[in-house]
N, C-alpha and C positions, 0 to 999 in steps of 0.2 A: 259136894255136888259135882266138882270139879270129876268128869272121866266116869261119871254113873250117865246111864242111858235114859235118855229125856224124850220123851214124847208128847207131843202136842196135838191134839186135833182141835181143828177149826169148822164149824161147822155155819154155811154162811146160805143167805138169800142168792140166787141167779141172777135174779131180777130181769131176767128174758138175756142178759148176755150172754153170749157163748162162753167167753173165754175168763169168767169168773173167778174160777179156780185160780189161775195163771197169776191173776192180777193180785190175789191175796200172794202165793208162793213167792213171787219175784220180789218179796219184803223180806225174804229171808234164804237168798242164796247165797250167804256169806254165814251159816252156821258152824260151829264146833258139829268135828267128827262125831259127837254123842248126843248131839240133838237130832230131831227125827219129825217132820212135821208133814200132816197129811190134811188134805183139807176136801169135804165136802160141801157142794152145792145142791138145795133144793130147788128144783125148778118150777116155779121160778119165786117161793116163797114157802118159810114154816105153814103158813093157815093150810097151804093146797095141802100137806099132810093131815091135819086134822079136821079139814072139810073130809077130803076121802076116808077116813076115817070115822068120820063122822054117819059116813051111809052117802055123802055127797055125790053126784054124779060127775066120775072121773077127770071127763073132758072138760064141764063145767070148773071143775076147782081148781083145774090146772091153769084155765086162760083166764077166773076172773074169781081167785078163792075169796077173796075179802066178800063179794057176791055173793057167791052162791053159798059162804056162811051166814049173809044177813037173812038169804033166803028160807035157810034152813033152820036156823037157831033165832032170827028176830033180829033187831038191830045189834051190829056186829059196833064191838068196844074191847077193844084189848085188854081189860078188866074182866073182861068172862073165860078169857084163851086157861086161867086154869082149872074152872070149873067144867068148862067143854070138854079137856085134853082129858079128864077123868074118867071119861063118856066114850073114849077113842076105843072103837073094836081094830086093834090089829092086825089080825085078821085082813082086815080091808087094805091095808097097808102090805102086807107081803109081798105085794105080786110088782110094786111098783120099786124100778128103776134105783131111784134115788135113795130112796128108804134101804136097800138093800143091801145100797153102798154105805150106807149111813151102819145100817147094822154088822159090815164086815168090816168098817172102821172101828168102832168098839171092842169087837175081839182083838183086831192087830193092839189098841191101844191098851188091853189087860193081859194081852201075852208077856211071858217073859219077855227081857232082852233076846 
């Protein structure tokens, strides 16, 4: 493994912080030349993806997803997130932000070296 090219993504909650990101990377600036770590923040949580995705209303999921998924779906239990995320149109997810980075994270991470 020693000198083959290692990529990592991280993919993590905001939680309404800014500097999110920062605070995962600064655990790993002292890497081997052949690691490679990228890291993603949903802002400000996974659900506000799968509320809006869900048909949820954007501004709603963003500032209170856990809500406006009980709203939508009935009482919300982290025990439904993989029955729900089945349900996810995409679609509704394209246009935002995070997701986007989320998705060109992915390709960086099944590119060659």
């Amino acid at each position: 493994m020693r000198g083959e090219r290692v990529k990592v993504l991280f993919v993590i909650d905001s939680e309404g912080k800014p500097n999110a990101e920062d605070v995962v990377l600064m655990h790993f600036s002292d890497l081997p030349d052949n690691v490679f770590v990228r890291v993603v923040t949903v802002n400000p949580m996974h659900e506000a993806w799968l509320c809006i995705g869900l048909g949820g209303d954007k501004r709603v999921c963003r500032q209170d997803p856990v809500g406006a998924l009980s709203r939508l779906r009935g009482d919300y239990e982290k025990r439904y997130l993989g029955e729900w995320a089945s349900r996810v149109d995409i679609g509704n997810l394209m246009p935002e932000q995070d997701f986007g980075e989320y998705l060109s994270a992915l390709k960086w991470l099944v590119q060659d070296p």
